[in-house]
C-alpha positions in Angstrom: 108.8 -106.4 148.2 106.3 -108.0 146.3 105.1 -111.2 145.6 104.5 -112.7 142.7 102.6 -115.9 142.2 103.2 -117.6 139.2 99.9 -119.4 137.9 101.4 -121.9 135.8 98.2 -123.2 134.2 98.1 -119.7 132.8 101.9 -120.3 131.6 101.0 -123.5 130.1 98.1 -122.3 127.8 100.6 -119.0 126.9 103.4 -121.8 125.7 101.0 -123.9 124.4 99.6 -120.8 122.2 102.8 -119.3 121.2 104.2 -123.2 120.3 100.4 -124.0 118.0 100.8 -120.0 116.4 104.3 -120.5 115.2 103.6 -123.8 113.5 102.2 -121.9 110.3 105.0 -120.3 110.2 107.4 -123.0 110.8 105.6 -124.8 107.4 106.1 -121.6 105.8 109.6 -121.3 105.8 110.1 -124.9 104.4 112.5 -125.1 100.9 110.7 -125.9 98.1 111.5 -129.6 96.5 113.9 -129.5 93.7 111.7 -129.9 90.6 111.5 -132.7 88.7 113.9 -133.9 85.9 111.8 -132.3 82.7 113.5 -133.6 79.4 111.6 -130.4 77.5 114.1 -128.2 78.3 117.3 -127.2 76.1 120.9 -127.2 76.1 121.4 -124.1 76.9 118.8 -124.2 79.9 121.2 -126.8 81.6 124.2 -124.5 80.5 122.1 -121.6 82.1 122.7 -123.9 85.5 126.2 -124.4 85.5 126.4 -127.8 85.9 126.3 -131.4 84.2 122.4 -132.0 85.5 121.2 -135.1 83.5 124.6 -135.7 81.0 125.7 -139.3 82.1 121.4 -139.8 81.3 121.4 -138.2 78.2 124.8 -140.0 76.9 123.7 -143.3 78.1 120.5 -142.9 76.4 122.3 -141.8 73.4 124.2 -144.9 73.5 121.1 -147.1 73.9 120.1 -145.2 70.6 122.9 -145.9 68.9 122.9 -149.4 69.6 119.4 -150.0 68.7 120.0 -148.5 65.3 123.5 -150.6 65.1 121.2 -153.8 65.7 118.6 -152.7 63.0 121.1 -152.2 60.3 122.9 -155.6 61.3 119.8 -157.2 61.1 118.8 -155.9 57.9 123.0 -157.2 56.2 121.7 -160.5 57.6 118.4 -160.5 56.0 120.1 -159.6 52.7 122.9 -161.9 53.0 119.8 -164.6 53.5 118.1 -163.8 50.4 121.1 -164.1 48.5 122.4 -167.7 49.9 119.0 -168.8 49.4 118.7 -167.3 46.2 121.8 -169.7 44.9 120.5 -172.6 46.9 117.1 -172.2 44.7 119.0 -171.9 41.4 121.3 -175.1 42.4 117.9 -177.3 43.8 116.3 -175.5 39.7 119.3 -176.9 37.8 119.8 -180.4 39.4 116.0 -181.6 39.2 114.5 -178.9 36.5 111.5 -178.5 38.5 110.3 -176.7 42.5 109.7 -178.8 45.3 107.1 -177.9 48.0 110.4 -176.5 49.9 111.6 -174.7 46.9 108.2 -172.7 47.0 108.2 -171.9 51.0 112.0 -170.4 50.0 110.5 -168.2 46.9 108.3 -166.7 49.6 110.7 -166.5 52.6 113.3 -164.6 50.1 110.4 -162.3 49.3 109.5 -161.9 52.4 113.3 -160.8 53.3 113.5 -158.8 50.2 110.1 -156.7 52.0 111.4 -155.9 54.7 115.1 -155.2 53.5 113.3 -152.4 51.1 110.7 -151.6 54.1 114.1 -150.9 56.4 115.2 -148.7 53.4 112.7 -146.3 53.5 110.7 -147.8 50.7 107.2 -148.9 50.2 105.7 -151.2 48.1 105.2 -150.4 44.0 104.4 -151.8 41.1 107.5 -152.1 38.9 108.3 -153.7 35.4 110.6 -156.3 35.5 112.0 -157.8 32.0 112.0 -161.4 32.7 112.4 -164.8 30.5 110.2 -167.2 30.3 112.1 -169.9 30.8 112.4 -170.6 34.4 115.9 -171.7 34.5 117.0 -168.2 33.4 114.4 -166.4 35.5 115.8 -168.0 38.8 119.4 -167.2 37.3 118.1 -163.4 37.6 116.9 -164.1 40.7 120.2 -165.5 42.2 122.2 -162.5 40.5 119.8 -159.5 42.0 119.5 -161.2 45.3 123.9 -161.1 45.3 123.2 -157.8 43.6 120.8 -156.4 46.7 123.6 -157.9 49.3 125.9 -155.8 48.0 124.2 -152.6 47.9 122.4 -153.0 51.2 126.3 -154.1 52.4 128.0 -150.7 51.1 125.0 -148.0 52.1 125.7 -146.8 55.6 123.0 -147.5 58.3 121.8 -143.5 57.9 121.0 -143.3 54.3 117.7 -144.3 52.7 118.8 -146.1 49.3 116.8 -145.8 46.1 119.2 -148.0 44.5 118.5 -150.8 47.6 114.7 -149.7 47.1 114.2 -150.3 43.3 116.5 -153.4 43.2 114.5 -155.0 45.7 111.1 -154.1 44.1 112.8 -155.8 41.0 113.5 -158.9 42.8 110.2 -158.8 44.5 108.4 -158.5 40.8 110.8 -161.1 39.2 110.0 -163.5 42.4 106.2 -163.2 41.6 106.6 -164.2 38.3 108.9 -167.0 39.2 105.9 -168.0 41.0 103.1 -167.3 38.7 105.3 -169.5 36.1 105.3 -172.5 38.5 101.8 -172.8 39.3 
């Protein structure tokens, strides 16, 4: 029989050898990471995977949509309902003492400052726009009260998706007609 001696050192550096040469390969053979959540791709790419991938995201940013819009619109009834009550407070202050008061003024410009941005939330911008007005103040502020309660009620009966012409030129009216409220008073 034969004898065989073993060198281990020998046996060591094979092990070693085979263990570093099939490292490479060991990385190789790793999965790939899932890619990352890419909002750029369609419907029917999500369809195409057969699952729900990114729906409870998409309806919950829907929602968050949808609520911000909500708040706009309810912002925009509250800036119109302003106008209006401070429209009839301004007619009431006119008629008791026949004259403005510094705090009359700042509410001329604070209801055309509402009035701006209710026709700005509209889809409107700003333009030039003949208004027929009296020159007697007491009337003028009568017109103002009346389009201010006028603009409430259209911005109150348009629905939060439609851009209004009718909100947009009544509130350039009430704009103009301000101004020359103001140019009166000076």
């Amino acid at each position: 029989m034969r004898n065989h001696k073993i060198h281990l050192p020998g046996l060591a550096f094979a092990f070693a050898a085979l263990l570093l040469g099939s490292l490479p390969a060991y990385c190789q053979n790793r999965p790939a990471p899932p890619p990352p959540p890419d909002d750029k791709r369609s419907k029917s790419d999500n369809d195409d995977l057969g699952s729900d991938i990114g729906s409870h995201e998409r309806e919950m940013r829907a929602k968050l949509a949808l609520r911000a819009e909500k708040k706009l619109y309810d912002e925009n009834l509250a800036r119109a309902k302003e106008t209006s009550e401070i429209a009839s407070q301004l007619l009431e202050s006119y008629q008791a003492k026949k004259s403005f008061s510094a705090e009359d003024h700042k509410k001329l410009e604070r209801i055309e400052k509402l009035t701006r941005r209710i026709r700005n939330e509209a889809g409107g911008t700003e333009t030039d726009i003949e208004v027929e007005v009296s020159p007697v103040i007491e009337t003028a502020m009568k017109s103002v009260a009346d389009m201010a309660e006028e603009l409430r009620k259209e911005v109150e009966k348009t629905p939060r998706h439609v851009i209004s012409t009718t909100v947009i030129e009544q509130a350039n009216k009430l704009i103009g007609l301000i101004q020359h409220v103001r140019d009166i008073n000076r």
